[in-house]
C-alpha positions, 0 to 999 in steps of 0.5 A: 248426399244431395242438397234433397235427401235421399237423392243420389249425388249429383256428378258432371262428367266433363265434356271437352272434346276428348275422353273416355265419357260414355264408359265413365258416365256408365260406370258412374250410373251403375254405382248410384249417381246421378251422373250427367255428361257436361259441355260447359261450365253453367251446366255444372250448377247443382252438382255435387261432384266433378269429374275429368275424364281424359285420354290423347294428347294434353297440348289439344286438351289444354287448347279445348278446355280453354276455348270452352271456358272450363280453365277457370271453372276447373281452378276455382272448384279444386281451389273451393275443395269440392269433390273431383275425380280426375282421371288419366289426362284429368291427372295430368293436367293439374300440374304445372307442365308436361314434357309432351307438347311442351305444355303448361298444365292448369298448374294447380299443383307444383310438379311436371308430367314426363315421359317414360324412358327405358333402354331399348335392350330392356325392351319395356314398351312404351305406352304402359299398357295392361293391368298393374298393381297400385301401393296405396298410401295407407291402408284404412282410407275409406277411398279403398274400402273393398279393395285388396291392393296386394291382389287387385290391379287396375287398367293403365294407357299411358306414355307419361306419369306425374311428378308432384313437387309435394309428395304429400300428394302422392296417393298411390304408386306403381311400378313399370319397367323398375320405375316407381310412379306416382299413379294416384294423388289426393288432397282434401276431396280431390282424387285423381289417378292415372289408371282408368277405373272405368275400365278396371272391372269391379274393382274400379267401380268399388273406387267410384262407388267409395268415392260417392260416398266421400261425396255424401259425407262431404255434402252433408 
């Protein structure tokens, strides 16, 4: 909870030109926290929880984040092991590299983002696009309360996925087209997945909701 009891936590969802943010800020708002839309680091100042939206291409978020001052913001609070949610490209982007663009990550954990490659008589599209089940890595993490990974799936928009360096990391996989991926990762109060839950109906919004009440339990 809140620095005031009783408050909802307080969350900023980054702003940096790109991504998903009215539907993350309206999922966050109906699960009970007190969720702002943020532009610049300064504006994170009170809040309990960071959350990284993203969607489109890493080489111009890379570039928008640096011109916005977040790279360091970013390193310090994931270092700090405050509460962070990233999603999709907010996944991406905490690792070294990404095949797209070329481009290096935040580079907060070792590992490389690389694109999907299946035989064209498979006829496996590219994006992975639609609903997929997540193998979460333990069945009594808080982070799934009501959630039932053999029968719920979640959303999925993505051309590349995350190849961590630690496979402790390795929260949840899927698979697509016979390759296994890592679809979630998670360390300390850090969670971040490339499916959005945002856009994955009730049980994404059960996601965020258990993640809020990590939130609290690491607040107090």
């Amino acid at each position: 909870m809140s620095e005031q009891t009783g408050q909802s936590p307080r969350v900023g969802i980054l702003d940096y030109g790109m991504g998903n943010l009215r539907s993350v800020h309206r999922a966050f708002m109906a699960v009970g926290a007190d969720a702002e839309i943020v532009q610049h680091p300064h504006e994170m100042e009170g809040k309990d929880a960071l959350v990284f939206p993203g969607q489109g291409a890493i080489v111009d978020s890379m570039r928008l984040l640096k011109e916005r001052d977040w790279i360091g913001f970013l390193k310090n609070w994931v270092n700090a092991d405050r509460p962070f949610f990233g999603i999709c490209l907010g996944l991406q982007a905490l690792f070294d590299f990404s095949e797209e663009g070329q481009t290096e990550g935040l580079g907060l954990f070792g590992g490389t983002v690389r694109r999907f490659v299946f035989d064209r008589e498979e006829g496996i599209k590219i994006p992975h696009m639609g609903w997929n089940h997540v193998q979460f890595a333990s069945a009594d993490d808080s982070l799934i309360t009501k959630i039932h990974p053999k029968e719920d799936q979640f959303y999925f928009v993505h051309s590349y996925y995350v190849v961590p360096e630690e496979k402790d990391l390795i929260w949840g996989t899927t698979e697509y087209g016979g390759t296994t991926f890592c679809s979630a990762i998670r360390k300390g109060n850090l969670v971040a997945t490339q499916f959005h839950p945002e856009k994955s109906q009730s049980k994404g919004l059960q996601l965020y909701r258990n993640f809020l009440e990590n939130v609290n339990s690491s607040c107090e």
